[in-house]
N, C-alpha and C positions, 0 to 999 in steps of 0.2 A: 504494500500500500504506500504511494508516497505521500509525502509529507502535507496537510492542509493546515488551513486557521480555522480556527470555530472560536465562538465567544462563550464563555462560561461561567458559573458561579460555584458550584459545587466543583469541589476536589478533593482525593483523600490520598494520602501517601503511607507508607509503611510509619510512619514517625508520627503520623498524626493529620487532624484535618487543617486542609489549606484554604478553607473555600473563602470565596470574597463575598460582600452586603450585594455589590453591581456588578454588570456581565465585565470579566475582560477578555482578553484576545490570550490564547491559549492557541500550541504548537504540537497538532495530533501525527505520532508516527504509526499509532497502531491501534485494534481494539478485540478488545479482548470479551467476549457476550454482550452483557449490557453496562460496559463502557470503554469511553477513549482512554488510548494512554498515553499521554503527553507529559508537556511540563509548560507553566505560565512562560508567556514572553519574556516577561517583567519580574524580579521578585529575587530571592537567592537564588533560585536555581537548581530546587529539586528535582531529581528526573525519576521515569516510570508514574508519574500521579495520574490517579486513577480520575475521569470526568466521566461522569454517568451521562448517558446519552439524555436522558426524560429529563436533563438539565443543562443541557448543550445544544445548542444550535446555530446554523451559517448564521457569515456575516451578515448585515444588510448593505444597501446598495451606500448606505450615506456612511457607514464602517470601513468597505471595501475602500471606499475613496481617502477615507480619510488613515488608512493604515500603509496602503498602495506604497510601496516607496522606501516607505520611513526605513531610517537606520537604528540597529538595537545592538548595544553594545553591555556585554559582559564577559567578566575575568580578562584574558585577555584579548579575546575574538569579538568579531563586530560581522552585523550580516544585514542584509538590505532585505525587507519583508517583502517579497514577491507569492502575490493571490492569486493562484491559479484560476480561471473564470472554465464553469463546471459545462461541458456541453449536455447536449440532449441528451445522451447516454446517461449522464450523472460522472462520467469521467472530466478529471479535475486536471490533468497533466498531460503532457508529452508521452508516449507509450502506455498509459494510462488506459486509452480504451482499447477493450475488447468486451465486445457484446457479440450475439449471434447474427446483428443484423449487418455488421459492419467489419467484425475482425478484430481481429487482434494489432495493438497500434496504430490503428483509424486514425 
């Protein structure tokens, strides 16, 4: 699965809950039943946190805009937040789709 944003408020990690009061922008690599596992954009930086799907969901259009770009810097690495825009399929990425109707990397 590659990598997407989703905004979230619930989070829980092995060490404890992370969740926020408001949605923020969260960095999903994977999911595991019923949830993502990622880790906050923003914040110290614990990885593997667990975001329950029934409390995650896509950007909106006025998020996507306003995230699009931006540069996010931690420890010593820095990375430019690039939003994949999701086609018909529901694929988010480059090599991403494969559906029946279309193939494999459409």
């Amino acid at each position: 699965m590659p990598d997407r944003y989703l905004m979230a408020t619930t989070a829980r990690h092995a060490l404890g809950d992370l969740s926020r009061d408001q949605p923020h922008l969260a960095l999903i690599h994977g999911e595991d039943g019923d949830d993502w596992i990622g880790e906050w954009v923003t914040g110290i930086g614990y990885i593997n946190v667990r975001f329950p799907k029934a409390t995650t969901r896509d950007l909106t259009a006025e998020e996507r805009a306003e995230y699009q770009g931006r540069m996010v810097q931690a420890g010593n690495g820095a990375w430019r937040i690039d939003i994949a825009e999701e086609d018909a399929c529901g694929a988010r990425g480059i090599g991403d789709h494969d559906c029946a109707e279309h193939g494999e990397g459409a």
